[in-house]
C-alpha positions as CSV (number, residue, x, y, z in Angstrom):
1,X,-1.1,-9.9,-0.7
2,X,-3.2,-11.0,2.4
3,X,0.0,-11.1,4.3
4,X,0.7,-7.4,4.1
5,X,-2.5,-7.5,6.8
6,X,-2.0,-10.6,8.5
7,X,1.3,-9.5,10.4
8,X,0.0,-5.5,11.5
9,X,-3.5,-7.6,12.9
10,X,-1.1,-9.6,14.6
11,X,1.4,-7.6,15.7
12,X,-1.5,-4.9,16.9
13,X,-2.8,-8.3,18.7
14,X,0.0,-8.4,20.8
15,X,-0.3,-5.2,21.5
16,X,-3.6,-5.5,22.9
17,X,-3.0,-8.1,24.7
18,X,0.2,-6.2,26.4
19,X,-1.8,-3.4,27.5
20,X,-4.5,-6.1,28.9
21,X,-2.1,-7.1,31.1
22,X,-0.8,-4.0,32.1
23,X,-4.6,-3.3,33.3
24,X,-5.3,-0.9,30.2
25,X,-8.0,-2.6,28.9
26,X,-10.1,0.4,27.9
27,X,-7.4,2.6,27.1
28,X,-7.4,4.6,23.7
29,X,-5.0,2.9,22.8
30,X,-6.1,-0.4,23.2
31,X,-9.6,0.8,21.3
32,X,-7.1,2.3,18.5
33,X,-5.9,-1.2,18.5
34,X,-9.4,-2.6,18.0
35,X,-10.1,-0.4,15.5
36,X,-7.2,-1.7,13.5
37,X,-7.6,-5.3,14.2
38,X,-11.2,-4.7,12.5
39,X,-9.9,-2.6,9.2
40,X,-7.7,-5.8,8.5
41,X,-10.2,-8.0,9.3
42,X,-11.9,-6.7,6.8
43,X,-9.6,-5.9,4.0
44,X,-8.6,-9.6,4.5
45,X,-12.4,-10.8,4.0
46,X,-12.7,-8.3,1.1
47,X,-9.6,-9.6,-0.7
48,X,-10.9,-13.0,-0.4
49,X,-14.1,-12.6,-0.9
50,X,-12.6,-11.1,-4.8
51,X,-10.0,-14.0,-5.5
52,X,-12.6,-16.3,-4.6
53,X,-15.1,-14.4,-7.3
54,X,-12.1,-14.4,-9.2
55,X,-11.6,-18.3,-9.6
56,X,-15.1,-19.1,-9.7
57,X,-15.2,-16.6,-13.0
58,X,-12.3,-18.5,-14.5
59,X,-14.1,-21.6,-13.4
60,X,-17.2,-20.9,-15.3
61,X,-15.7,-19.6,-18.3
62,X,-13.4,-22.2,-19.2
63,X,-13.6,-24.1,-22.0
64,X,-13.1,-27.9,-21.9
């Protein structure tokens, strides 16, 4: 599941970094590119955040 956001932050990464080089650092689309590194940030932290909620549920309520 995380990986459906790991490869757009990384693929908007490279982006970034192609318009640094290009000397567009402050561009809109660079901040556009920001902006999406940061949603999947944290919809990755989120999703985490859950499973680990998650195990430590299952954790806690299983019997030995």
């Amino acid at each position: 599941m995380c990986l459906l956001y790991v490869f757009p932050t990384y693929i908007t990464l490279y982006r970034l970094l192609i318009n640094t080089d290009q000397h567009k650092a402050f561009s809109a689309s660079s901040v556009k590119a920001l902006r999406t590194i940061k949603y999947c940030a944290f919809t990755i932290v989120l999703f985490l955040a859950l499973a680990l909620q998650h195990l430590s549920s299952c954790l806690l309520t299983r019997k030995t």
